[in-house]
N, C-alpha and C positions, 0 to 999 in steps of 0.2 A: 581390636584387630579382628571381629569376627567376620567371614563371610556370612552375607544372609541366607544364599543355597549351596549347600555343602552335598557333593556326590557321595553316594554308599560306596564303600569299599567293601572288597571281600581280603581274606586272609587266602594268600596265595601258597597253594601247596610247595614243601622243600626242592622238589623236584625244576618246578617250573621256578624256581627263584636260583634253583644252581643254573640254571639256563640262560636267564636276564643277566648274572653276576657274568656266566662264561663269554657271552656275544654284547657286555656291555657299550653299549655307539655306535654298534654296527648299522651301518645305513642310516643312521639320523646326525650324522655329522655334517652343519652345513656349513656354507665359506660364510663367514661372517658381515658381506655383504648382500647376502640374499635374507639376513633377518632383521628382524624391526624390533628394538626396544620399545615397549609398549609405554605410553602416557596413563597414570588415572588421572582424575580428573573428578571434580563435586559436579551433582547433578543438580542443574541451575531451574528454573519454573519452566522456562522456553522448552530442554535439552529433549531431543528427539527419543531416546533411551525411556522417556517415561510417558509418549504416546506410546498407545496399545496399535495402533494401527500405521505406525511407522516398522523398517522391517530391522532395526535397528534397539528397537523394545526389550527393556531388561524386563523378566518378572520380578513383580515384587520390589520395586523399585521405590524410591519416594526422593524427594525434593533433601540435597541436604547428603544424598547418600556418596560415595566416592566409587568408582569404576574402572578398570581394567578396560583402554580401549581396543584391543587386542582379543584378551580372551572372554571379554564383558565379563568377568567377575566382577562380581557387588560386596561391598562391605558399606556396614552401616555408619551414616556418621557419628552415631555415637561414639560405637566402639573403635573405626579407626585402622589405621594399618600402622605399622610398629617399623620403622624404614632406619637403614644405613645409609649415612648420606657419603658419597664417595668422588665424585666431580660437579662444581657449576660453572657455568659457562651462559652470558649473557647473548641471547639472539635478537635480533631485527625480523619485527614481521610486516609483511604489504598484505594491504585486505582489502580488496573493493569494500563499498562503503555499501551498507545494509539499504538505503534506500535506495538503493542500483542495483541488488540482486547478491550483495554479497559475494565472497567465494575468497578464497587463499589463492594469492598470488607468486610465493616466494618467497625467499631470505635475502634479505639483503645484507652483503658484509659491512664488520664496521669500522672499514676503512675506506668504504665508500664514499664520495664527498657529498654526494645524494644526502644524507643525514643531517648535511650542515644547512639543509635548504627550505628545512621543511618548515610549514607554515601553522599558528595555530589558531585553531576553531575551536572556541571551551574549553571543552576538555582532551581533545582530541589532535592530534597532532597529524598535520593533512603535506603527502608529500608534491611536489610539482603536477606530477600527473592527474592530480585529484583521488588518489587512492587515499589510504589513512596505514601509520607506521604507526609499531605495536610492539612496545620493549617487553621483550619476555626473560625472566631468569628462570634457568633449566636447570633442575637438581637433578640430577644421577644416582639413583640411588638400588641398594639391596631389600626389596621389602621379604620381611619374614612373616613367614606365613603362622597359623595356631601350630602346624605340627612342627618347626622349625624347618621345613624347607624354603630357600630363597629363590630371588629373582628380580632379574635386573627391570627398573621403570624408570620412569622419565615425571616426575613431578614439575612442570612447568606453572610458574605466578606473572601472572600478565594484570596489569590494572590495579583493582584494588587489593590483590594481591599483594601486589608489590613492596606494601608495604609490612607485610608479614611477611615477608623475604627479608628484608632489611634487619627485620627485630630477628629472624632464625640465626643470621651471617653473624651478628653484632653477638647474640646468646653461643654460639661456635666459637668465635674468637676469645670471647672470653674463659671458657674452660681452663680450668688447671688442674695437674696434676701433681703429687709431689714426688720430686725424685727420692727413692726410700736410700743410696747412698750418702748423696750430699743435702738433701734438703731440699735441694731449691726447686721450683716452681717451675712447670715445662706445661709448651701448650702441646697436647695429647692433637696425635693426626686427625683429618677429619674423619676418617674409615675406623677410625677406633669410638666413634660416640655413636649411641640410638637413641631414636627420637620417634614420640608418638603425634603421628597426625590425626584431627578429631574434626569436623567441621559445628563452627557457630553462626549462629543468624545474625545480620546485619541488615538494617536499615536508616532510612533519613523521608524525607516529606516527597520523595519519588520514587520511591521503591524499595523491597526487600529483597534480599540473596543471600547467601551462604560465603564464608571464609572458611580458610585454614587455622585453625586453633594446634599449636606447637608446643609441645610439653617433651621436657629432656627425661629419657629413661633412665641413663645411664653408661657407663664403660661396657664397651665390647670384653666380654671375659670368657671366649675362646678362639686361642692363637688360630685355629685352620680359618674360623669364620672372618677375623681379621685379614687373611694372607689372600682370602675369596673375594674380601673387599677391595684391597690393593691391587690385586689383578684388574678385578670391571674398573677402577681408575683408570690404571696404566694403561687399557685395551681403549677406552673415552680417550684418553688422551694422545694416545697415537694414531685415535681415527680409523679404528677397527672396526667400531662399534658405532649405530650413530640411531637417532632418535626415528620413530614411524614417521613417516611422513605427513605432512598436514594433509591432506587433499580431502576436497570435502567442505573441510573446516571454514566456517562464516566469520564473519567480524563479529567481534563481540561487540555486545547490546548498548542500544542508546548509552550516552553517556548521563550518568546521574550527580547528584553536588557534589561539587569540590572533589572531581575525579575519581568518583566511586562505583566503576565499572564492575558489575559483578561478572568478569572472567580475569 
């Protein structure tokens, strides 16, 4: 879970911390629609984050590492971020296609009949207009930081992801717990497990990139940090709360064998 640049702190006098406890929110209270839940995200060979000369440039960055798109904070892939997973929700993406300039198009809902129309090239799935649709799973999650403070992100697995989405859902569902009255075996909510993300290399005879490596930490075992997590649900789930926006954001990279897109 480490960040790689870590700000100094200072030890704040009693005085000035009865001050912050007395006007705690004052003025930084905002409606809930004027804030973006930020995405990390692994940084891919292409990813601008690790040109020095892009304005976008983390320091100290390297291939492999994960990112705060929001506040560019860096953590290493080794070490990882230590995340509460709290809501997923499956999205539809349109992308102009990289050999036309690229560029995020939009969400398309999925109940649109557009879905049902779309055509396929390899690996790629190309809708009527010539654009390319881009199934993404959106995790919602509390990532905990070293000192225990949380914070809401958006871990999104688009492509070769995808399939370490599958095996995280499938390792979730399986959880048990034992009821200590009767015995029996209860699947524990999903706001009550942690789970550590770490990124691993992947390749094939066109290319190499970085995945999601998934390892279960264990039971959530304090009630407030539990009741924090069921909140950021409920708030995803009634549409309080909703992901940064894509803008910007390109099509992900050629496609590689047997659909091994590394975004």
């Amino acid at each position: 879970m480490g960040a790689v640049a870590k700000k100094k702190s200072a030890e704040l006098s009693t005085d000035v911390m009865d001050d912050i406890l007395e006007f705690a929110g004052e003025g930084a209270a905002f409606d809930s629609s004027e804030m973006q839940i930020p995405f990390v995200r692994i940084l891919q060979a292409m990813s601008p984050q690790l040109n020095k000369r892009e304005a976008s440039h983390i320091k100290g960055s390297e291939q492999g590492d994960l990112f705060n798109n929001v506040t560019m904070e860096l953590f290493t892939g080794e070490d990882g971020v230590t995340v509460i997973p709290c809501y997923q929700t499956v999205k539809y993406l349109e992308f102009v296609p990289r050999d036309q300039g690229g560029g995020f198009q939009g969400e398309i809902a999925a109940t649109d009949p557009v879905l049902q129309q779309t055509s396929r090239s390899g690996s790629k799935e190309i809708l009527p207009n010539g654009n390319e649709l881009v199934k993404s799973d959106q995790h919602f999650c509390l990532l905990i930081g070293e000192d225990g403070i949380t914070q809401p992100v958006v871990i999104d697995m688009k492509s070769s992801q995808l399939k370490v989405s599958r095996r995280w859902k499938t390792q979730i569902a399986m959880q048990k717990v034992k009821h200590p009255k009767t015995g029996q075996m209860v699947l524990p909510p999903l706001f009550a497990t942690i789970w550590k993300f770490s990124t691993v290399e992947e390749s094939n005879d066109q290319g190499t990139w970085f995945n999601y490596q998934i390892e279960k930490v264990g039971l959530v075992d304090s009630r407030d940090l539990m009741l924090e997590a069921k909140a950021f649900r409920d708030s995803v789930a009634a549409g309080e709360v909703k992901a940064a926006p894509e803008e910007g954001a390109s099509t992900p990279t050629p496609p590689l064998k047997d659909d091994e897109i590394p975004f």
